[in-house]
C-alpha positions as CSV (number, residue, x, y, z in Angstrom):
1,X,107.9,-76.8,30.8
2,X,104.5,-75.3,30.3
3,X,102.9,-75.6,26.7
4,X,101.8,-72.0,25.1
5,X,97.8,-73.0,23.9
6,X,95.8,-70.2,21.7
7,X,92.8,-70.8,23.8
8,X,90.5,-67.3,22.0
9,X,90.5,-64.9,19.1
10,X,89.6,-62.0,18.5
11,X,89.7,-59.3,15.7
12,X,88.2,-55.8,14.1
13,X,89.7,-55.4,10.1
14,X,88.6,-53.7,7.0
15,X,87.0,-57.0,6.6
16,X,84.5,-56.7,9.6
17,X,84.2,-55.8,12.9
18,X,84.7,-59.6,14.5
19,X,86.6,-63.0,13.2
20,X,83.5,-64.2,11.9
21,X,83.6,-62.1,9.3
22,X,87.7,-61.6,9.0
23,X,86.9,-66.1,8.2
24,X,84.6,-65.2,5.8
25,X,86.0,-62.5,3.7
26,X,89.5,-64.1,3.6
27,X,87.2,-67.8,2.2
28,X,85.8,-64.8,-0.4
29,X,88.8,-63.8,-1.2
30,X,87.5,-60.3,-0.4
31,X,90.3,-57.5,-1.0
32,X,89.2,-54.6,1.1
33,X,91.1,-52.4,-0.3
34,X,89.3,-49.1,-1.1
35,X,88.9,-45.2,-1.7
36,X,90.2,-43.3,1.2
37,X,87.7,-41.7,3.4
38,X,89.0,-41.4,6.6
39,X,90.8,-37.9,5.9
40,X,91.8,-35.9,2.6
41,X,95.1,-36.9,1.4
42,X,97.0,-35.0,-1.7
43,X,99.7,-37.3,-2.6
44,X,100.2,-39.9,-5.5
45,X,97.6,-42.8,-3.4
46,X,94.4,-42.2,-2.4
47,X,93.5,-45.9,-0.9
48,X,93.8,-47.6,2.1
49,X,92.0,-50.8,3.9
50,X,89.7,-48.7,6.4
51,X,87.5,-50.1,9.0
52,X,84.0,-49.0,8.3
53,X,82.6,-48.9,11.7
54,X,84.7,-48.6,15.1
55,X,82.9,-50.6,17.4
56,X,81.4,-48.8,20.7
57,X,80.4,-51.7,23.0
58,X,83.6,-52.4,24.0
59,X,83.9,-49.4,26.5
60,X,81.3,-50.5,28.5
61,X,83.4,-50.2,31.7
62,X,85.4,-47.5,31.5
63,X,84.6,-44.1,32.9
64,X,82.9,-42.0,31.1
65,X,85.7,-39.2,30.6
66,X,87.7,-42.4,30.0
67,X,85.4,-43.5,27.3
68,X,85.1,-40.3,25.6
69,X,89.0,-39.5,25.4
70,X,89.1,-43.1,23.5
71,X,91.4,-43.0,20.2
72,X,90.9,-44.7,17.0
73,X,93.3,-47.5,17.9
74,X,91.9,-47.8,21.6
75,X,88.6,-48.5,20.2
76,X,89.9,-51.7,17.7
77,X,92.0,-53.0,20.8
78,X,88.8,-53.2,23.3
79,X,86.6,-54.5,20.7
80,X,89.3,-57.0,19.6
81,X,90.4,-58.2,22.8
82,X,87.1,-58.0,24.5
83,X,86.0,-60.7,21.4
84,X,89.2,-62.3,22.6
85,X,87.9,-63.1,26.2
86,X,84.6,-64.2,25.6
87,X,86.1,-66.6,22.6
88,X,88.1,-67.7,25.5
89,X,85.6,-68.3,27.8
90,X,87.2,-66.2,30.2
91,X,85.0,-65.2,32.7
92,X,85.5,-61.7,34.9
93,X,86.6,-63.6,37.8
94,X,89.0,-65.3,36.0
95,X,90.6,-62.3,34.4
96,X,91.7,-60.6,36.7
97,X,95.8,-62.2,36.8
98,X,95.9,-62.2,33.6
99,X,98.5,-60.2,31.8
100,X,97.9,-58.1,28.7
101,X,100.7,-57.6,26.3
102,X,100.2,-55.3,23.3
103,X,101.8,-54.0,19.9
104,X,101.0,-50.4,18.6
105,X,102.9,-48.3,16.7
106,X,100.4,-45.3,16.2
107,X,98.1,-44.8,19.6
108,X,96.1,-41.8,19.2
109,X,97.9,-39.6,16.5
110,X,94.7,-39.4,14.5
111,X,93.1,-37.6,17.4
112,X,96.4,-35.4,18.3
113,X,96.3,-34.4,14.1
114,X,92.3,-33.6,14.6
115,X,93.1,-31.6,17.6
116,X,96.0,-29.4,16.1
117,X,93.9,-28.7,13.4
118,X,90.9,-27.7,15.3
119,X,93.4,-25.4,17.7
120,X,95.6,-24.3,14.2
121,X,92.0,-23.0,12.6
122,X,91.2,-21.3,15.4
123,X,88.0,-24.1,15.5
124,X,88.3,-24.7,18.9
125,X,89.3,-22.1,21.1
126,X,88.8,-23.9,24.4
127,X,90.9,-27.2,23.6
128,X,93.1,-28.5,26.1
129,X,95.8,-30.2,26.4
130,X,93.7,-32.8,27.9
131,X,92.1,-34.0,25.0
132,X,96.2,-35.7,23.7
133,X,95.9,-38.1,26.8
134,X,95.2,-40.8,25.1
135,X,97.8,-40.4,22.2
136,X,100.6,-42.3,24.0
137,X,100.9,-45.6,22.4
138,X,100.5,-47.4,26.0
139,X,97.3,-46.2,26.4
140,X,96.0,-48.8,24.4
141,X,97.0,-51.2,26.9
142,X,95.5,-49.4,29.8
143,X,92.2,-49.1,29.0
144,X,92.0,-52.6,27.9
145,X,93.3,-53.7,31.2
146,X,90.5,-51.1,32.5
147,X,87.8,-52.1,30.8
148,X,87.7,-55.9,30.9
149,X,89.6,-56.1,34.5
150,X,93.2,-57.2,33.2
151,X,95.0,-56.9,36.1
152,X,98.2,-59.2,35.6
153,X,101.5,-57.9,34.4
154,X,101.6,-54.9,31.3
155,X,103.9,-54.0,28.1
156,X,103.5,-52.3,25.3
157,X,105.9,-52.9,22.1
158,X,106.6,-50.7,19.7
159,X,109.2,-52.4,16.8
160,X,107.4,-50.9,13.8
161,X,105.7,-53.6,12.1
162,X,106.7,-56.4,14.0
163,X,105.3,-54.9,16.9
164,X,102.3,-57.2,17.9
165,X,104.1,-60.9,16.7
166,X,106.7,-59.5,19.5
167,X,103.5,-59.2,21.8
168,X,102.9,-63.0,20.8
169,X,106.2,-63.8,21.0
170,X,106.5,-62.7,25.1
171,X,102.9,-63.3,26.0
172,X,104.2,-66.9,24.9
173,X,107.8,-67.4,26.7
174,X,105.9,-66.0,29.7
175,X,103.5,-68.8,29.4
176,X,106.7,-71.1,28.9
177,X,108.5,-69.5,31.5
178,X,105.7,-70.5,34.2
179,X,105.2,-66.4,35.0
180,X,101.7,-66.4,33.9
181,X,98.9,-69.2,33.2
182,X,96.7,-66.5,31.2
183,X,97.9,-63.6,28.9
184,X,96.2,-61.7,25.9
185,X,98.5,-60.6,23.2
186,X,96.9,-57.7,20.9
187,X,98.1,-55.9,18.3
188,X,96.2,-52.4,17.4
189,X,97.0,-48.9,14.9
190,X,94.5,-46.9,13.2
191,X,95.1,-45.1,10.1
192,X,96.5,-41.6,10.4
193,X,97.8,-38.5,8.2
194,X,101.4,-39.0,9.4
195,X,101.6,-42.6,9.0
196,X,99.9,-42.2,5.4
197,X,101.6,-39.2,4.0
198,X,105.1,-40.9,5.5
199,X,104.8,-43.8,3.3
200,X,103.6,-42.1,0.3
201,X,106.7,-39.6,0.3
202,X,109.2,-43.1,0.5
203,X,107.0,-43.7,-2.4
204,X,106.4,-47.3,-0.9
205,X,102.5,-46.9,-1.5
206,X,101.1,-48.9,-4.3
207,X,98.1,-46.6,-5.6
208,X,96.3,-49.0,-6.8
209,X,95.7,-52.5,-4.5
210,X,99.0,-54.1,-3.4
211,X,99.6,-57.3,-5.1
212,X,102.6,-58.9,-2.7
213,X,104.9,-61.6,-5.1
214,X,103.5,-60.2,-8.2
215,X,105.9,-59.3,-11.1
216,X,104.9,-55.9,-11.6
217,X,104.3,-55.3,-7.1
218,X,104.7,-51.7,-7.1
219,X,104.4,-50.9,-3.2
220,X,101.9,-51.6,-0.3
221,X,98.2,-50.6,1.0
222,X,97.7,-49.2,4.1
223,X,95.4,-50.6,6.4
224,X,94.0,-50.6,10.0
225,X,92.7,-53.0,12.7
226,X,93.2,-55.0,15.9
227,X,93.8,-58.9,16.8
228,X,94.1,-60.3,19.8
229,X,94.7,-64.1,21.1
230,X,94.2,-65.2,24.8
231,X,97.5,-67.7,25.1
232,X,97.1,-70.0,28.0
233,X,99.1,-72.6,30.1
234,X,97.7,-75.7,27.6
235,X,96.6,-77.9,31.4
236,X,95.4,-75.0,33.0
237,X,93.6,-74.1,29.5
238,X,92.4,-78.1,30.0
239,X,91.4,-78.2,33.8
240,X,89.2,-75.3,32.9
241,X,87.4,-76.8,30.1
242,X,88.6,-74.7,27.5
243,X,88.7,-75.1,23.8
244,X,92.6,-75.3,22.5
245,X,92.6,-73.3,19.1
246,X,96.3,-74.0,18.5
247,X,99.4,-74.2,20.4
248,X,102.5,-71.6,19.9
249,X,105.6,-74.0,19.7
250,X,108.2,-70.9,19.5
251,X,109.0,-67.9,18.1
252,X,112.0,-66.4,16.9
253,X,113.6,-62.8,17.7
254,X,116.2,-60.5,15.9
255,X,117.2,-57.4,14.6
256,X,119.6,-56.7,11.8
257,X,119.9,-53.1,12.2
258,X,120.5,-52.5,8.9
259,X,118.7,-49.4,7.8
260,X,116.1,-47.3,9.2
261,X,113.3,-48.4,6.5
262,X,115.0,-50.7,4.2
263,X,115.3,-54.5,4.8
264,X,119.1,-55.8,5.2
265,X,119.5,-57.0,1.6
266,X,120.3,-60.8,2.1
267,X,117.6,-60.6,5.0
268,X,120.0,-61.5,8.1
269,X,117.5,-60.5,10.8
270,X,114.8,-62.1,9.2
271,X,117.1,-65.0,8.4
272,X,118.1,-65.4,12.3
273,X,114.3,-64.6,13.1
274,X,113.2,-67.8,11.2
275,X,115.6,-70.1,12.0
276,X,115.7,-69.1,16.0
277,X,112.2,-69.6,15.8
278,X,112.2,-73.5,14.2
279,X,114.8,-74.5,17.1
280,X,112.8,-73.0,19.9
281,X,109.7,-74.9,18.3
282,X,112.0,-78.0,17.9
283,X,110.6,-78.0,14.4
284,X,112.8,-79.1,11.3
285,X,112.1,-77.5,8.1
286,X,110.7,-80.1,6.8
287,X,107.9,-79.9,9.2
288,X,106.1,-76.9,7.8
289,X,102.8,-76.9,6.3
290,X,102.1,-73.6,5.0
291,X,103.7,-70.2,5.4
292,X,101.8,-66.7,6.7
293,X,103.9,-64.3,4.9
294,X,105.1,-61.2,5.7
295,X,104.2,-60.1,2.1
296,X,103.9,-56.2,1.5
297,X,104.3,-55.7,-2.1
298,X,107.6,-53.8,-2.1
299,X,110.2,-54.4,-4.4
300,X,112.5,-55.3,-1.9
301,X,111.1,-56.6,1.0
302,X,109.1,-59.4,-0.9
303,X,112.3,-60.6,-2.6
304,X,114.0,-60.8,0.9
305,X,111.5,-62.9,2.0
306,X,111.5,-65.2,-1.0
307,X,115.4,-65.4,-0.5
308,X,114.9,-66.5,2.8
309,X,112.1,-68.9,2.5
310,X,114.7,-70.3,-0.1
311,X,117.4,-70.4,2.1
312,X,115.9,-72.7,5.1
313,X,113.0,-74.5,3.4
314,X,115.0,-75.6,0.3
315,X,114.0,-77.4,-2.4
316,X,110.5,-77.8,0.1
317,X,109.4,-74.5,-0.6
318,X,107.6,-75.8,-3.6
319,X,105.2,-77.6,-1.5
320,X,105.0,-75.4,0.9
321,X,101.7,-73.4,0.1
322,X,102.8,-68.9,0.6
323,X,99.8,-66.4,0.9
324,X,100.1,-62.7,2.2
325,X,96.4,-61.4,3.4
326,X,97.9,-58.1,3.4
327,X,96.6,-58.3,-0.2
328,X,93.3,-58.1,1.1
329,X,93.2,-56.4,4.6
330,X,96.5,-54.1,4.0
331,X,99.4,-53.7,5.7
332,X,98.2,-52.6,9.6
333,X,101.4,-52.1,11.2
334,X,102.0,-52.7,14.9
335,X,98.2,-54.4,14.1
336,X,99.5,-56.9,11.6
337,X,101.6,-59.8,13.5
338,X,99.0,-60.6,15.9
339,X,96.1,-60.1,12.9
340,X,97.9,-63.1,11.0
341,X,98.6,-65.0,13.6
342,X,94.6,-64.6,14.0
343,X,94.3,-65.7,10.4
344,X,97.1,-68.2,10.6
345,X,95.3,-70.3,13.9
346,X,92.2,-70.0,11.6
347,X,94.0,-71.9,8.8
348,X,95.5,-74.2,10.8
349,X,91.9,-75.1,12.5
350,X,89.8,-75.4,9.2
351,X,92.6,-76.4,6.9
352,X,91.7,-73.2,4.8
353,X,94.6,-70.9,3.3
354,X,93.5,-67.7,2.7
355,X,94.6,-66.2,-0.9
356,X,97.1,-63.6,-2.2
357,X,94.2,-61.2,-4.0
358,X,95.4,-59.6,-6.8
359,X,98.3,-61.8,-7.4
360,X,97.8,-63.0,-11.3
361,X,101.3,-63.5,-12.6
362,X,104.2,-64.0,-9.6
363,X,107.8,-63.1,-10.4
364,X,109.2,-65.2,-12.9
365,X,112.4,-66.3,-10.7
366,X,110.2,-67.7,-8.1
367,X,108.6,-70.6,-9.6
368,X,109.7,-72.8,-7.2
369,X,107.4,-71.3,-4.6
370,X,104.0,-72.5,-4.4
371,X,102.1,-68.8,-3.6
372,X,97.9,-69.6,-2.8
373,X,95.7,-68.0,-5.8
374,X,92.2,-66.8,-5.4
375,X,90.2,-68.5,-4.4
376,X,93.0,-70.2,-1.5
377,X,92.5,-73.8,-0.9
378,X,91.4,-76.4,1.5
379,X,94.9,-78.7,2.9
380,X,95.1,-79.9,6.5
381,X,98.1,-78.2,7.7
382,X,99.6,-79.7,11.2
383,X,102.5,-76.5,11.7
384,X,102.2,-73.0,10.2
385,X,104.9,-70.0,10.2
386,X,104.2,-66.4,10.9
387,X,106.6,-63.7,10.1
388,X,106.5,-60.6,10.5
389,X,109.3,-57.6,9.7
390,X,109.8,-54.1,10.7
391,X,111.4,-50.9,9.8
392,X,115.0,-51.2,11.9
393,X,115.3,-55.0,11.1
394,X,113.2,-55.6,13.9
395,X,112.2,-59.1,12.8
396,X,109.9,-62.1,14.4
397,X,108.6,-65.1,13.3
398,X,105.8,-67.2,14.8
399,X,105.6,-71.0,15.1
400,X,102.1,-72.4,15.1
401,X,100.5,-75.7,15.2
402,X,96.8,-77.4,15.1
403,X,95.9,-78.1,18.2
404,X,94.6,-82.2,17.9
């Protein structure tokens, strides 16, 4: 059966606008979690983990009226996953079977809010309905398939917050399957008003800098971005000289369909997620390295994840090092699951764990889990979990491993 290989990365965060600098800030231990700018929000939070400049490059390729109707999230998934390619080595010749598989959760909302307000105001008395093509969440997809000459198979997932993991997750059972030697997973959302003012009236916004596994956690950060991975048949990855990053041993898939926003309380989806995940790897517990957590600063959802990192790990979970770099780029929705499996390949290549920022004193019941303070810490890791959970129970977790 054909081996899943990580063979490029790519990514656009509040941290920078490439990996290079998503590396660095996480080696800082960089929170970029700041004033937001992006619109005027009254509620109780007034931060988020913007990107400070959308790259334009990237739409080199399209067609002009293509280029120009471009949302906030299309503009992180072409930069991201045009990184992605040349990381990859892919040239255009070689791209064009290769399927593109993609989590959003937010497409071009920020544009469609701009729009309404311009028409609302009486602004703009010539808008059309035009100018909401490109809100559609699958647009994302499209124009990345456009611009870099993706022509292979499409999808677009939309499962809340697990949204681009579950892009990993099929772009690498397709590669197992023997459907496709070359796919691109990418997760993308930009920040908008009715994502932001939706999770400041659950009140699950921290307004000051989320600090996920800290005793006095008090809610999330928002944040925005793109990541994208090239996953690759591991010989055809090797016949064509490329470099193996890491290799994606499984992944695991469920839903608990507990509650609409709230986590099922004893975690079952995430439970199942995890487990499912190890025996598709053929991983024991005892196997794992370090732990890419979901990590969001709730209340709740952090103590589910605790409870189930307790439940399959055991008395292991002590020397198991836990970090959540939502604490420093926010929590990017659809964006995040393929953003930390970005940072999770990175760890597992320099034998680097990025930090939990802003976590100075954990909850006392969890002393037995080993959580990575500023400033992280250098450990060779050989396999490396990624999990990530969203609203519904929608719930997937990642298993990674160095490549050599």
């Amino acid at each position: 059966m054909p081996v899943a290989a990580v063979t490029g990365l790519g990514a656009v965060t509040a941290l920078g606008p490439d990996v290079a600098s998503l590396a660095a800030g996480l080696a800082e231990g960089r929170c970029a979690i700041g004033p937001l700018t992006l619109f005027e929000h009254g509620g109780r939070c007034r931060i988020a983990a913007e990107v400070p400049d959308l790259p334009a490059s990237a739409s080199r390729g399209l067609p002009p009226a293509t280029a120009r109707r471009l949302s906030r999230s299309d503009r992180l998934a072409l930069a991201a996953a045009a990184e992605a390619c040349r990381h990859a080595g892919l040239e255009p010749p070689e791209r064009a079977g290769v399927a593109v598989y993609v989590g959003a959760s937010v497409g071009g909302m920020h544009e469609a809010e701009a729009a309404w307000r311009r028409r609302r105001t009486g602004a703009d008395h010539r808008w059309r309905l035009s100018r909401l093509v490109a809100t559609p969440v699958a647009v994302s997809a499209a124009v990345v398939s456009q611009a870099l000459g993706l022509f292979g198979p499409r999808a677009t997932f939309s499962t809340a917050c697990s949204s681009s993991a579950l892009a990993v997750a099929e772009a690498a059972a397709a590669i197992g399957r023997g459907r496709m030697r070359v796919a691109l997973a990418l997760g993308t959302d930009g920040l908008c008003r009715l994502t932001y003012a939706g999770f400041d009236a659950l009140q699950a916004l921290d307004p000051a800098p989320c600090r996920p596994f800290a005793a006095d956690r008090a809610g999330l950060s928002l944040g925005e971005g793109a990541g994208a991975l090239v996953v690759e048949d591991l010989e055809h990855a090797r016949a064509r000289g490329a470099r193996i990053l890491a290799l994606v041993l499984g992944a695991g898939i469920a839903a608990d369909a507990h509650h609409p926003t709230a986590p099922h309380p004893e975690g079952a989806g995430a439970l199942r997620a995890l487990r499912a995940a190890l025996d598709a790897a053929g991983v024991t517990p005892e196997a794992v390295d370090y732990v890419n957590a979901h990590g969001t600063g709730t209340r709740q959802n952090d103590a589910v994840e605790v409870g189930v990192l307790r439940t399959v790990l055991g008395t292991r979970l002590r020397r198991v090092p836990v970090s959540s770099t939502k604490s420093q780029l926010g929590h990017t929705l659809a964006a995040a699951g393929a953003i930390e499996a970005v940072v999770t390949v990175l760890a597992l290549e320099t034998g680097l764990l990025p930090p939990t920022v802003n976590l100075r004193t954990p909850e006392p019941a969890w002393g037995d889990v080993d959580f990575v303070p500023v400033p992280g810490r250098r450990q060779p890791l050989r396999i490396a979990l990624s999990s990530s959970y969203g609203f519904g129970g929608h719930d997937v977790t990642l298993v990674l491993a160095r490549a050599h």
